[in-house]
C-alpha positions as CSV (number, residue, x, y, z in Angstrom):
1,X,-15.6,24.5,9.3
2,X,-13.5,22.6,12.0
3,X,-10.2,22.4,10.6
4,X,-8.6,18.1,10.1
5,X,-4.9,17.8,11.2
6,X,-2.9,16.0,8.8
7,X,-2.3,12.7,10.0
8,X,1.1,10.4,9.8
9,X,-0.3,7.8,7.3
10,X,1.3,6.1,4.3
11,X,0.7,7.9,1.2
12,X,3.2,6.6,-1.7
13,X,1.7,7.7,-5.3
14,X,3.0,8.6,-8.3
15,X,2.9,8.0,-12.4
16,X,2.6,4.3,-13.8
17,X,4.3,3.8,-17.2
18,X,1.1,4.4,-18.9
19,X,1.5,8.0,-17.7
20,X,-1.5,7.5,-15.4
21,X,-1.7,8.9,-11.8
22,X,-1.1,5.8,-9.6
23,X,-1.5,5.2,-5.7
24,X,1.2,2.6,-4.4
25,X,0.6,2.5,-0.9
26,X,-2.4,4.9,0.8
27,X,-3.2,4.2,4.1
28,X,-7.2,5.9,5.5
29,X,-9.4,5.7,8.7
30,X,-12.6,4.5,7.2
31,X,-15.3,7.5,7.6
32,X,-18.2,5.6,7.4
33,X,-20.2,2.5,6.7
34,X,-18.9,0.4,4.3
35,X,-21.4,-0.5,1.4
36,X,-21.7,-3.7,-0.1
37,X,-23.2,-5.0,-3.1
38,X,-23.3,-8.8,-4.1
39,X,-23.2,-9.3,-8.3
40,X,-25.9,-11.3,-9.8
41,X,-26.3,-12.5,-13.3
42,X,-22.5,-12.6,-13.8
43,X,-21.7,-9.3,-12.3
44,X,-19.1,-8.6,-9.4
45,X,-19.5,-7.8,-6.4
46,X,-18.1,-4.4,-5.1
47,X,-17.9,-2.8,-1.9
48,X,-18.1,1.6,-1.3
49,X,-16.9,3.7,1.4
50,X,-15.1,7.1,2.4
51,X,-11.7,7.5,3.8
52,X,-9.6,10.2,5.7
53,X,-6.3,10.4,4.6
54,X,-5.1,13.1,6.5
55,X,-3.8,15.5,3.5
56,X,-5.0,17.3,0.6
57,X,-6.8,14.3,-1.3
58,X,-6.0,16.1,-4.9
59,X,-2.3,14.5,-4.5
60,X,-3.2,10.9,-5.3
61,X,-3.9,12.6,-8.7
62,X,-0.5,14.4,-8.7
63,X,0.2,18.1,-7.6
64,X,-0.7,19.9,-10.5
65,X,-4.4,18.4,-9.9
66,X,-3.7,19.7,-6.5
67,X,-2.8,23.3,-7.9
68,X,-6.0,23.3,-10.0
69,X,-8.3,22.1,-7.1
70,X,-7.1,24.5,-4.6
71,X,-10.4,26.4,-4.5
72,X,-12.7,23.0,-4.6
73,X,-14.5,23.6,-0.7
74,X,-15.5,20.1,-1.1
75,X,-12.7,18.0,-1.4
76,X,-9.7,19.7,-0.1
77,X,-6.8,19.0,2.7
78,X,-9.9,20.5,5.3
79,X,-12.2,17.8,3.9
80,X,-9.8,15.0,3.0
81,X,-12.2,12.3,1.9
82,X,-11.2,10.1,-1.0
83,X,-14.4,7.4,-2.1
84,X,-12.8,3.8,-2.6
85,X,-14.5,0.8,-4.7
86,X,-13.4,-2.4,-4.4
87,X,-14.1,-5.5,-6.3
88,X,-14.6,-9.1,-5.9
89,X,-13.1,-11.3,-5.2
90,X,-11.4,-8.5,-2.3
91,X,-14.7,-7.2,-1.8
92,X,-16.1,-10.7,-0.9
93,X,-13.7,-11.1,1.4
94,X,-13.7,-8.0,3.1
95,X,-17.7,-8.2,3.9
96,X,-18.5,-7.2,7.5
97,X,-15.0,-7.3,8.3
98,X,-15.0,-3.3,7.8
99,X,-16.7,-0.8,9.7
100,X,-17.0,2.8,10.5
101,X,-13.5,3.7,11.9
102,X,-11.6,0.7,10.3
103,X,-8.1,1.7,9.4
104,X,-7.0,0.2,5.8
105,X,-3.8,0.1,3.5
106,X,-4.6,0.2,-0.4
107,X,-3.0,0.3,-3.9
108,X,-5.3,1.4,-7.0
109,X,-5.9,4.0,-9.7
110,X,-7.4,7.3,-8.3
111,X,-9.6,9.6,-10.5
112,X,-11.6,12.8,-10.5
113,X,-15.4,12.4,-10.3
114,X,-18.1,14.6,-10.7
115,X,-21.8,14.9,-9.2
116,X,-24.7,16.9,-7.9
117,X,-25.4,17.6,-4.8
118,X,-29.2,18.8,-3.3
119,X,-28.6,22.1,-4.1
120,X,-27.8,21.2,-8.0
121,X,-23.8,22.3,-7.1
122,X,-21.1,20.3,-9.1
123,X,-19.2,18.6,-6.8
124,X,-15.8,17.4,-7.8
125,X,-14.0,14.9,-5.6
126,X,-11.4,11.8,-5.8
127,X,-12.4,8.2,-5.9
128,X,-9.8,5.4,-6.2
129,X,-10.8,1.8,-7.5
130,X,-8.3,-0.5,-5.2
131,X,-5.9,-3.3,-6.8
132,X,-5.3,-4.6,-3.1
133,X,-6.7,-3.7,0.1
134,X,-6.1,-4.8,3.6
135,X,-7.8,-4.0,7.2
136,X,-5.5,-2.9,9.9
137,X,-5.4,-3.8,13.3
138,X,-7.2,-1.1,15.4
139,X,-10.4,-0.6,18.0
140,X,-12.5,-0.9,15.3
141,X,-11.3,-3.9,13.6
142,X,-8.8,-6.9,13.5
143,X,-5.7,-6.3,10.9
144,X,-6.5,-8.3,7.9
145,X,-4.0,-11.9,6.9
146,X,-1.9,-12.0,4.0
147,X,-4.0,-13.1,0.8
148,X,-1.6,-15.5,-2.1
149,X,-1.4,-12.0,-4.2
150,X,1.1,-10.2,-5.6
151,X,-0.5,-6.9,-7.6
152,X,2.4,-5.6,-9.9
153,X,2.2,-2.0,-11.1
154,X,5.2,0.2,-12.8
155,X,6.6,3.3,-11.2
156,X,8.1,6.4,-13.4
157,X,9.3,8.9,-12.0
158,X,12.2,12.1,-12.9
159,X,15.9,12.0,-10.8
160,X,16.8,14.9,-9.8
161,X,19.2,15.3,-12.5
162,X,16.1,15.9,-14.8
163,X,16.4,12.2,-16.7
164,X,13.6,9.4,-16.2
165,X,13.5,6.4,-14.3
166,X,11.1,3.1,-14.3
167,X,10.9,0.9,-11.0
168,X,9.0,-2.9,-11.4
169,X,6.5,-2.1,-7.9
170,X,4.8,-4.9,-6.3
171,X,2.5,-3.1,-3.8
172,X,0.8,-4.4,-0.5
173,X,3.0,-7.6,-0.5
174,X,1.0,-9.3,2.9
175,X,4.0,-11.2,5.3
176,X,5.0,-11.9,8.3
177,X,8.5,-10.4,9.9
178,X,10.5,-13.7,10.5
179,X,13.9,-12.0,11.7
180,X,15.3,-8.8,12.3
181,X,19.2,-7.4,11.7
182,X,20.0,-4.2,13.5
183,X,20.7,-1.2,11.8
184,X,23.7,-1.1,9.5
185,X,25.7,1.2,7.7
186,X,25.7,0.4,3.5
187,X,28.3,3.1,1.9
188,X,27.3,5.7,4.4
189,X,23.6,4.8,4.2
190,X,21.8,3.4,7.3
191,X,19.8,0.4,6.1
192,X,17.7,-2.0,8.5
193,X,17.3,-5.5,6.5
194,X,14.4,-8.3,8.0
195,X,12.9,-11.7,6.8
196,X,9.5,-11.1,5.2
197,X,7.4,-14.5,5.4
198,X,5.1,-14.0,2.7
199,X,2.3,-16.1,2.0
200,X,3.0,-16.6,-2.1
201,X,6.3,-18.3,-3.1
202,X,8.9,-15.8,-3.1
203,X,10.8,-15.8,-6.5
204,X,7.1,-16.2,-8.0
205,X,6.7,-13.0,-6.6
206,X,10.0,-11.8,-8.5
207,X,9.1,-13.4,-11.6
208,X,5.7,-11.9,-11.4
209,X,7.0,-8.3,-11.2
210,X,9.7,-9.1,-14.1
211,X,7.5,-10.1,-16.4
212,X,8.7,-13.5,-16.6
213,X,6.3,-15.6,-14.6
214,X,5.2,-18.5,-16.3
215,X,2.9,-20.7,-15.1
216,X,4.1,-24.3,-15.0
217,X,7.4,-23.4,-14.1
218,X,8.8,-24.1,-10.9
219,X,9.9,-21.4,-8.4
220,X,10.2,-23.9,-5.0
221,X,9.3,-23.6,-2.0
222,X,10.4,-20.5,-0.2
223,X,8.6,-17.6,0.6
224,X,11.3,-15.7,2.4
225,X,11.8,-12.4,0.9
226,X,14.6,-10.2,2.3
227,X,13.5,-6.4,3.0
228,X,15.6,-4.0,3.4
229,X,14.6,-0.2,4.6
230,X,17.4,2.9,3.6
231,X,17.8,6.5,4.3
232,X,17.3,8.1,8.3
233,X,13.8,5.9,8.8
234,X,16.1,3.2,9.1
235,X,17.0,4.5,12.5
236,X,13.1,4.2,13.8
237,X,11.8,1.3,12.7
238,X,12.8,-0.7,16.4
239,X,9.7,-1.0,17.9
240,X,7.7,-1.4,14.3
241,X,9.9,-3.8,12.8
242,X,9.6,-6.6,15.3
243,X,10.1,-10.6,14.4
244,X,6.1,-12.2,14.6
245,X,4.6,-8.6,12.9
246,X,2.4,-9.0,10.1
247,X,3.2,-6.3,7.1
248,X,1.8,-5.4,3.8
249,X,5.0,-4.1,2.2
250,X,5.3,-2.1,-1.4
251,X,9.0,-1.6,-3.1
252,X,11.0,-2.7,-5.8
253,X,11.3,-6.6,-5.9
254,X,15.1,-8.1,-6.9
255,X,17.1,-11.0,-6.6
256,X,20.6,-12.1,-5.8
257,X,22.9,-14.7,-4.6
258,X,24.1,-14.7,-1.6
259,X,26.7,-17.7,-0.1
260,X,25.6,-20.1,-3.4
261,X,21.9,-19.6,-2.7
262,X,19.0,-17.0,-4.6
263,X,16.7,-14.9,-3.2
264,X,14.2,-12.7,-3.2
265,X,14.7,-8.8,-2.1
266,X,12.5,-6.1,-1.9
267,X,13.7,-2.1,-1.7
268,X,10.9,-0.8,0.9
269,X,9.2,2.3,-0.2
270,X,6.3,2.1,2.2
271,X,4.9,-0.6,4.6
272,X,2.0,-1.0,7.1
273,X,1.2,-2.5,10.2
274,X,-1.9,-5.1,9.8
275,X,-1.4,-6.9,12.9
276,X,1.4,-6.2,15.9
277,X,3.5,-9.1,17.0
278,X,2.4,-10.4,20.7
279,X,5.1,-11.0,23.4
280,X,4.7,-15.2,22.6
281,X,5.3,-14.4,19.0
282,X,8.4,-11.6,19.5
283,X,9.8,-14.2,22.3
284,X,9.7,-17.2,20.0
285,X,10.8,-15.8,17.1
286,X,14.1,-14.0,18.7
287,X,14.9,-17.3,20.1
288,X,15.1,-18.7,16.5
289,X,16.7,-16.2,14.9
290,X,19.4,-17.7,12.7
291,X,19.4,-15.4,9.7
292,X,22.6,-14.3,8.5
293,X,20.5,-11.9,5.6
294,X,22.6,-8.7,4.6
295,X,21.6,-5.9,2.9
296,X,21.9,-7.1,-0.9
297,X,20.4,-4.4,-3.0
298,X,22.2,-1.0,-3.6
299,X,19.9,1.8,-2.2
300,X,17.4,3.0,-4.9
301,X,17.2,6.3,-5.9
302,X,13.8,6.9,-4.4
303,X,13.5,11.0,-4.2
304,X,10.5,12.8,-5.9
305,X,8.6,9.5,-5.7
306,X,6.7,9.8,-2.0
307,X,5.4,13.0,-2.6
308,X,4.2,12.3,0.7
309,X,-18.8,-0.2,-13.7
310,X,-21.3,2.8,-13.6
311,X,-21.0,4.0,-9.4
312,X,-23.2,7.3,-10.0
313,X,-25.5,6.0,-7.5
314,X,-22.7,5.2,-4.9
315,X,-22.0,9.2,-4.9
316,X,-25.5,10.8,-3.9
317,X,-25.0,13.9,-1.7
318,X,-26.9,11.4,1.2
319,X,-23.2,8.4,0.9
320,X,-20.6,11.2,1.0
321,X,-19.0,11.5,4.4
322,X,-18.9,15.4,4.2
């Protein structure tokens, strides 16, 4: 068997506060042909495929699943295939706009499967069903735009001091980068901050992850939300975080005032590229670059987090890409 190098792709999961296995950000190179499936007589549509992810697949389930799979020689860091289901209204809109060798960001629930092959093995492997998915911009396809969605999902996780912690998560948050400050120094911590244009209103998106959203109420009519990157990776983000970039961005949503006026903030845990900013865009948007934004969150205690329908007949020996 021809051995896969690990790949340098997002890969944010962890525990929800359900004590469920959760992936927040999980980028894949699509392995082959998506498969779509419109719903009739009230049923959704979903769409099926296979994705590389460059690293044992057991560890969107968490690494003891990853302990107890290390003899599985079909789904392993050798063969790391993970099947993804999505649903409509996503699935809808993602129809022919994926293909064999797509690149994609999602957030979702993973889970053990099980099925026969043609030789009547068991085969155990890991399917997610995506919360929020987007194309990103490679040979094979366009990047995907930012969709009015904000999918809000709780993060637990243990400090290092043995006690546990719950982040509100808002994952693949689609903008586009308005402004860029250099790289600062926040109580010894480098921190880049930049002006996230997002397409839903911006303390909407705070109230959603809060819990406090309610639906007449008014949030106006911003939708700038004010990142802000910590720890070394700050120092490497120059030519990625570029004014006229389009992002999908998970972290921990906040708010603040700042010189009399509130806004949103976001603690990046992970991000991804959908579509790069051209010269026209980088050029314009430097040229109106007025933002004063400072880094207005404290950084968040993050370690131990990045650790790194019936679809039987979507997994017949014949759909699998290994």
């Amino acid at each position: 068997m021809t051995e896969v190098k690990k790949q340098f792709l997002a890969f944010n999961v962890g525990t929800n506060d359900k004590g469920e296995a959760y992936v927040f950000h999980l980028e894949g190179n699509v392995a082959r042909v998506p498969v779509y499936r419109k719903g009739e007589n009230g049923k959704k549509s979903f769409m099926s495929f296979a994705i590389g992810v460059g690293r044992n697949p057991w560890l969107a389930l968490g690494e003891e699943a990853a302990k107890e799979q290390a003899k599985n020689t079909h789904c392993n860091e050798n063969t790391p295939f993970i099947e993804v289901v999505v649903f409509s209204p996503r699935a809808d809109q993602l129809n022919e706009k994926l293909a064999k060798g797509s690149k994609v960001v999602l957030s979702g629930k993973p889970e053990k499967v099980s099925y026969k092959n043609k030789n009547d093995e068991t085969v155990e492997t890991v399917r997610i069903i995506a919360d929020n998915i987007y194309p990103l911009s490679c040979k094979a396809t366009p990047g995907g735009e930012p969709v009015n969605t904000v999918t809000h999902t709780v993060q637990v996780y243990k400090k290092q001091d043995g006690t546990e912690k719950q982040n509100n998560m808002v994952t693949l948050l689609g903008g586009k980068i308005k402004a860029v400050n250099a790289v600062k120094e926040y109580n010894g911590t480098p921190v880049i901050s930049f002006n996230l244009e997002t397409v839903v209103e911006a303390m909407k998106m705070v109230a959603i992850a809060e819990g406090t959203y309610q639906k007449d109420a008014d949030y106006g009519a911003n939708k700038i939300v004010r990142c802000s990157v910590w720890g070394n990776r700050a120092l490497n983000l120059g030519k990625v975080l570029v004014p006229g970039a389009t992002l999908a961005v998970t972290g921990i949503p906040s708010k603040n005032t700042y010189n009399g006026n509130e806004y949103a903030n976001m603690t990046v845990q992970a991000f991804s590229v959908l579509n790069w900013a051209t010269a026209e865009e980088q050029a314009a948007a430097n040229a109106n670059n007025t933002t004063n934004a400072a880094p207005s969150n404290e950084p968040m205690e993050i370690d131990n987090v990045d650790i790194g329908g019936d679809f039987d007949s979507l997994l017949d020996d014949d759909t699998l890409p290994f």
